[in-house]
N, C-alpha and C positions, 0 to 999 in steps of 0.2 A: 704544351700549354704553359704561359705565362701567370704565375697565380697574381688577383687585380682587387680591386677592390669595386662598386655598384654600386653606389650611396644616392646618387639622383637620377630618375629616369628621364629618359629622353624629350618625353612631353613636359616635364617641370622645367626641364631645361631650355626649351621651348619655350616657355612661359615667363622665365627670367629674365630671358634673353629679348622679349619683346619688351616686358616692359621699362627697361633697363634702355635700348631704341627711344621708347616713350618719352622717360625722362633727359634724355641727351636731345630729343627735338622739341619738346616743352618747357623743362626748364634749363637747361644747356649747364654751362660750365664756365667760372668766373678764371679768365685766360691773362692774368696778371702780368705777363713777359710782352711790355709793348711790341716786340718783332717778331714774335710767333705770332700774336694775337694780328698784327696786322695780315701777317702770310696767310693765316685764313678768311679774314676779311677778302682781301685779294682772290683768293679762290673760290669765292662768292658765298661763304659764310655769312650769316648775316646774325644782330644783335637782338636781344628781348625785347621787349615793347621800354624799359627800364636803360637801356642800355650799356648795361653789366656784363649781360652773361652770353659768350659765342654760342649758336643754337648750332646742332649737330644732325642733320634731314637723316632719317633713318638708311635711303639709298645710298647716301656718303659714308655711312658707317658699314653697311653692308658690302660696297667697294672696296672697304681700308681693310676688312677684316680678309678678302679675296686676294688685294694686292700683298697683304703683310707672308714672308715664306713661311710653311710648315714647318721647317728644320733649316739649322747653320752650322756650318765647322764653326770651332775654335782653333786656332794654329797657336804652336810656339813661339817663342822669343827667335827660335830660327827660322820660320816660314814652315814648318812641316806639321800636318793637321794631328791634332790631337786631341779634341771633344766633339762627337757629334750630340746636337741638342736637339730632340723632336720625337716623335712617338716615344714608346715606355723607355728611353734611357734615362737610366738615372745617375747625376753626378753628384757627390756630398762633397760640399768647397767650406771653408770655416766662415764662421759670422760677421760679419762688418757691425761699424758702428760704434764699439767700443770708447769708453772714455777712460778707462783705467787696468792694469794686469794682475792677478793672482800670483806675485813672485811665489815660484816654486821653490826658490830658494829660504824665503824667509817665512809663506804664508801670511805675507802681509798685504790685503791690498792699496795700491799706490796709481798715482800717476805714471805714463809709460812714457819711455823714450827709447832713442833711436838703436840704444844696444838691447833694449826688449824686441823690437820689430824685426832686426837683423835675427836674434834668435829665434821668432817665430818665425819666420819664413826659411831661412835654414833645417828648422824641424819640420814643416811642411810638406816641403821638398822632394823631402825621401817617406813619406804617408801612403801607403800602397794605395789604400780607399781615400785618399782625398784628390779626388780628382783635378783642382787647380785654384790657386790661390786667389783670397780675397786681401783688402787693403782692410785687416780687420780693426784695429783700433786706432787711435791716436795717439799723433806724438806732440803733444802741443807744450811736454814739460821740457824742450831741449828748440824748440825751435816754431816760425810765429804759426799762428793758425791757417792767415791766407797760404800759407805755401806749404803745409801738413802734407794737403792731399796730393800736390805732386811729389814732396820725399818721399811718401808710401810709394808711391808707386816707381821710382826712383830706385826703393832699397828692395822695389820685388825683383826688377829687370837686372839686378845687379847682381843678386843671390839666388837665382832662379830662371830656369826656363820656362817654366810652365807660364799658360794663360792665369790671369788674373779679373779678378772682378773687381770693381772699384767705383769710381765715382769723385766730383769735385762740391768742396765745400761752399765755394763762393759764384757768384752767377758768371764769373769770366775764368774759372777755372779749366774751363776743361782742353782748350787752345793750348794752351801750354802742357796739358800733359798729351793729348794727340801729338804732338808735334815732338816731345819725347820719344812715342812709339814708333813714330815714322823715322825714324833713323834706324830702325831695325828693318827696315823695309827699302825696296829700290826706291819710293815714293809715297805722295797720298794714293794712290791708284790702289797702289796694292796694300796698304794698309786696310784698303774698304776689301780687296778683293781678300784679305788672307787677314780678318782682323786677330788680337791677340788681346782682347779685353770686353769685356762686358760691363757696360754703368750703367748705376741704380737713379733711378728718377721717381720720387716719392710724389704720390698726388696725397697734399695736405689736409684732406678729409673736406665736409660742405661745400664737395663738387668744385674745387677750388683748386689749379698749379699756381702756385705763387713764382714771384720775378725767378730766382738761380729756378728751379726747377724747370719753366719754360725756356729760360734760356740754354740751360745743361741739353736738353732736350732736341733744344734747335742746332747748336754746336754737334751734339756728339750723330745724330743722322746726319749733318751736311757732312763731318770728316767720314761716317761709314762705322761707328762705334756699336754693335749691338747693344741696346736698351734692355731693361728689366721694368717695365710699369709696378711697381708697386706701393700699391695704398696702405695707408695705417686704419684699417677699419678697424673701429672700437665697439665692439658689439655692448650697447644697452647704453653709452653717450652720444656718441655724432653717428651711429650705425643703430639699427634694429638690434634689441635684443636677440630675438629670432633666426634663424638660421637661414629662413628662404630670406628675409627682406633683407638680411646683414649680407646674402650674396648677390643680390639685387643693387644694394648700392657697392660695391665691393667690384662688378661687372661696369655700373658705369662706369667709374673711375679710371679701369683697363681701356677699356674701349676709346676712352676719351683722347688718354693718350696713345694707343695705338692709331686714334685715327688724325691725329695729328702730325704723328712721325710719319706715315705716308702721304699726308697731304706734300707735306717738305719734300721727301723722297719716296716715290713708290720703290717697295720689295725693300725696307728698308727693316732689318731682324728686330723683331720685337717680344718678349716672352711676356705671357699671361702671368703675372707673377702678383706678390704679395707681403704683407707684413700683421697678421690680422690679430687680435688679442679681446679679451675680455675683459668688461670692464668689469672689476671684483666689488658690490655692492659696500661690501662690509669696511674694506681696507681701502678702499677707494684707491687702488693699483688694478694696474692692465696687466696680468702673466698672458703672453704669447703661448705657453707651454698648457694654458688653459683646457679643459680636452672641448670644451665649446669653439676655442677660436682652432685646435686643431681640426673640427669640422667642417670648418669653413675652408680652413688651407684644401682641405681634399674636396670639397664640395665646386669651387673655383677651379680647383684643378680640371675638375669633371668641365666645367662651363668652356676653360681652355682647348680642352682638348677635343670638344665635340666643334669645336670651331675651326682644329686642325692644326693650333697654335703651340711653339713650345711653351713650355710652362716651369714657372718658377717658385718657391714660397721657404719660405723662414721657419723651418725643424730640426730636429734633431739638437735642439738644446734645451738649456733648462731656465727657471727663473729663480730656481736655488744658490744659494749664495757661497760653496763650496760643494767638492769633489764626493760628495753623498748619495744615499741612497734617492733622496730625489732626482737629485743630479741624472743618474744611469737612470731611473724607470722613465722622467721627461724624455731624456733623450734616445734611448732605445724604444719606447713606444712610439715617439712620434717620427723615428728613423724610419720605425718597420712600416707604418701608416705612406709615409711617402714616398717610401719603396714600392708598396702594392699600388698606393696611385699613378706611379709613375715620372713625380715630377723629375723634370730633366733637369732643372738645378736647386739641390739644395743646400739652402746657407743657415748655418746654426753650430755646425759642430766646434766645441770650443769655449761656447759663450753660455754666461751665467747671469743673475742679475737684471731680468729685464732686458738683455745685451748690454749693458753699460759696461762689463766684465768680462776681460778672455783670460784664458787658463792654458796655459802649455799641459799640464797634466791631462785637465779635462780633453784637448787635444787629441792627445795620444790614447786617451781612453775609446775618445769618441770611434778615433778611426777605427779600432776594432769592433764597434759598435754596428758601425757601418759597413766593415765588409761582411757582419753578420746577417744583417740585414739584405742586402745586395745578394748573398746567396741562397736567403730564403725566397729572390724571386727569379732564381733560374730556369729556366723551360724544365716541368718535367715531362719527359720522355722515357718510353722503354731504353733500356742501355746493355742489350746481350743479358735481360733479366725476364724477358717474356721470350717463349715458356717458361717456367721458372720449376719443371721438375728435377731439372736436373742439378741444379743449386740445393733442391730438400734432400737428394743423392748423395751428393758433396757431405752437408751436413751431420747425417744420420751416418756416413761408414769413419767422420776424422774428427765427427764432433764440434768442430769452429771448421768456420769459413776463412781464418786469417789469410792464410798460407795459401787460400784457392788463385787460380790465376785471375776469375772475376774479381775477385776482391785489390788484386794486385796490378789490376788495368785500373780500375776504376776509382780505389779509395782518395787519391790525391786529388780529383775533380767535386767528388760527390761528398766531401768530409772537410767540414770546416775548421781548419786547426786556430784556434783563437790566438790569440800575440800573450805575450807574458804576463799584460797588465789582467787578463782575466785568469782566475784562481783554478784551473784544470789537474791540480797537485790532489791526492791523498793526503790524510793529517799527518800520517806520519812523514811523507816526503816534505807537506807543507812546512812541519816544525823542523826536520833536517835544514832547511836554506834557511832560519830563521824567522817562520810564519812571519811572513810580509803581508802588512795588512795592505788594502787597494791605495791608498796614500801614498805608500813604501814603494808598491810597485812602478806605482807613473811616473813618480818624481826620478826613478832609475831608469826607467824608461827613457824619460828627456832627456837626460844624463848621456845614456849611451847614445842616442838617435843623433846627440847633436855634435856627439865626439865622430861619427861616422860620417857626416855631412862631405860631400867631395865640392869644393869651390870650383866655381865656372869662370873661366873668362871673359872681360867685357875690353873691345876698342878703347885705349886709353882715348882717342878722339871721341870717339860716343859718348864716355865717361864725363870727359869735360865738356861736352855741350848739354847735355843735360844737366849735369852741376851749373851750369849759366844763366839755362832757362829759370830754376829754379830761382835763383842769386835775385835775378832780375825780377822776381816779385816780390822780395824783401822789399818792408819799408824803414829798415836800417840797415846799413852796411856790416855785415857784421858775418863772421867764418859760420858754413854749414855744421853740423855737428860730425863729430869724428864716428866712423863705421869702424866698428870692431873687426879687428881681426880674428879670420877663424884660430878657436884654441889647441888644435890638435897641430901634428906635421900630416896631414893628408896632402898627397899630391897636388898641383894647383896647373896640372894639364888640362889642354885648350879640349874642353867637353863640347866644343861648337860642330865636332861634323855628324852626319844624321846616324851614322853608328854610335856614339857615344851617346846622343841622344835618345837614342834607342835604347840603350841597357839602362839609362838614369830611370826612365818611366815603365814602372809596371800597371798596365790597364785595364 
């Protein structure tokens, strides 16, 4: 048995779910991306009496939710699958969105650039529980904004194998980073058939995709890109204070754009996903890490998954502003919260500040956070422990069970050994190495993870054609910024065959 979490029943769910139908064929949804909004016109959508808002006939949404798959691989940078998304898997990937980094160096924070991104994707890399990289912040202090979002995704494919999650800033963004990925592929074909990226497509609250998001939208199912729908429900401003009506409108908003992505293309991967926050009356700020808008993560979750859909949502970080005790109880509560729901992707670990802040420390914190997590929701089953008298036998003639052969099959499965950033010392051992306060510990953490990094190889052709694409949406001519050299002598053998790829990923 999988331990889960039961927050809404079946029949409330039911209840959301229609009238959530209601509002997508009553008052519809303001489709702002002139070529989507036409492709459903086209498909016999039709407008409000007003004619603003595409109306969504509940039959058509009930189609899109049949057409959309249950579950999708994710594949690598080499074609070999490496995330499945759908029932209770769960993957913790770091937070997107970011506008500035916590140098762990200096504890200042700043604007990021390109030698901060190379470094965090480098420490990523090798993050046993982070299942696969996000394009998490921004490099806008080294290079211009239009073309940000494809160097992130530029310095993932170049520093890494793993799937990535991302997205594009501008509404013609996303052409040129597909077309990036597809040179890692024989073709478009197999890009759709073996994708290696997941983009975020935000519906911008008052039932409203504005232009890039319908456009992003419309690009990344025609190339075969799995989508993430996720809304910014602001529970008690553009959302119900409330729980059921904050996942009422929170439902439409999924729905709307999953039934748009199958209009475009039927069976086209879509995750029930999200971004939900509270609105704090007092300070008049949104924390995500709210434990009201965590309700909703897992409440939506539920809505997802009774629909059969993967699911997506924004946990396991904090809205604290450094590596503190806030910091760990946001992100270790809301890790374990999405562990027991289930969600198959979540994004947070990392991110501080509302997300406007990633942290290499909190990184490395996080992941151990999260394979803590991740282990609290393993099957339990008997394990050669039922009947269990002969174990109280064991005990009572040697006194510990160290030494027993049960204990010596099993301890390495059933016993979670935490990573160094968590304090498992005695005082006296802790003040032997110098009591290392959790500060001390992550920042050496980072330290070592990133001296250990093994560089991969990229086609110097690949290299320079993506460097072109890029080039080509400058709107001055002017040199890319320079990628850091890794700083250790680690080897810089060709990690591309599926043996090597195999030892880099532990999953």
């Amino acid at each position: 048995m999988r331990p889960s979490l039961n927050i809404v029943s079946d029949q409330l769910i039911a209840q959301i779910l229609d009238e959530a139908k209601r509002i997508l064929s009553e008052i519809g949804i303001e489709v702002r991306g002139p070529a989507l909004r036409q492709r459903l016109l086209d498909y016999g959508l039709k407008l409000d009496a007003a004619g603003e808002r595409v109306l969504f006939p509940a039959d058509v949404v009930a189609w899109a939710i049949g057409a959309a798959p249950s579950s999708f691989t994710l594949y690598d940078r080499g074609g070999l699958p490496h995330a499945e998304l759908g029932g209770d898997t769960v993957h913790f990937v770091p937070g997107s969105s970011g506008l500035k980094v916590l140098d762990y160096r200096t504890g200042e924070t700043r604007l990021a650039n390109t030698a901060d991104f190379v470094e965090y994707v480098r420490l990523a890399d090798g993050l046993e529980h982070i299942a696969y990289l996000a394009t998490a912040f921004s490099t806008n202090d080294d290079i211009e904004a239009d073309v940000s979002d494809a160097w992130r995704l530029y310095l993932c494919l170049t520093n890494s194998l793993k799937p990535v999650v991302s997205g594009a800033f501008t509404e013609h963004g996303v052409p040129r980073m597909a077309e990036m990925m597809t040179l890692f592929r024989q073709d478009r074909a197999d890009l759709l058939a073996r994708p290696m990226s997941i983009f975020t497509i935000t519906a911008t609250g008052n039932f409203r995709y504005s232009e890039d998001s319908c456009q992003n939208l419309l690009d990344c199912v025609e190339w075969g890109i799995p989508v993430e729908i996720v809304p910014v429900t602001l529970m008690g401003l553009i959302a119900p204070v409330t729980l059921v009506g904050a996942t009422v409108f929170h439902t439409v908003d999924v729905l709307a754009g999953l039934t748009m992505a199958q209009i475009v293309r039927p069976g086209a991967p879509v995750l029930f996903g999200g971004a939900p926050a509270a609105f704090h009356m007092k300070a008049a700020t949104s924390p995500m890490a709210a434990i009201e808008a965590l309700h909703l993560d897992v409440a939506y979750t539920a809505v997802g998954k009774h629909l059969n859909l993967p699911t997506q949502a924004y946990m396991a970080l904090s809205d604290g502003k450094f590596l503190d005790a806030q910091a760990g109880a946001e992100t270790f509560g809301s890790a374990l919260l999405a562990a027991l729901a289930g969600v198959n992707s979540v994004s947070g670990p990392g991110m501080l500040d509302y997300v406007l802040v990633f942290s290499l420390e909190k990184l490395v914190v996080d992941n151990d956070l999260c394979g803590q997590a991740l282990h609290f929701v393993q099957q339990m089953a008997p394990q050669e422990d039922l009947p269990t008298v002969d174990l109280v036998r064991q005990l009572l003639d040697e006194q510990h069970l160290i030494t027993a052969e049960h204990t010596l099959t099993h301890w390495p499965q059933s016993l979670y050994l935490p990573d160094a950033v968590t304090d498992r010392l005695n005082r006296e051992n802790w003040q032997k190495v110098g009591s290392p306060t959790l500060a001390q510990r992550a920042k050496t953490a980072v330290i070592q993870r990133l001296a250990a990094y093994t560089p991969i190889d990229t086609d110097p052709r690949l290299d320079a054609e993506m460097r072109r694409l890029i080039k080509a949406g400058l709107k001055k001519d002017a040199p890319l910024p320079t990628v850091p050299e890794h700083s250790t002598k680690a080897s810089k053998a060709d990690n591309s065959s599926p043996r090597a790829r195999r030892r880099r990923f532990r999953r």
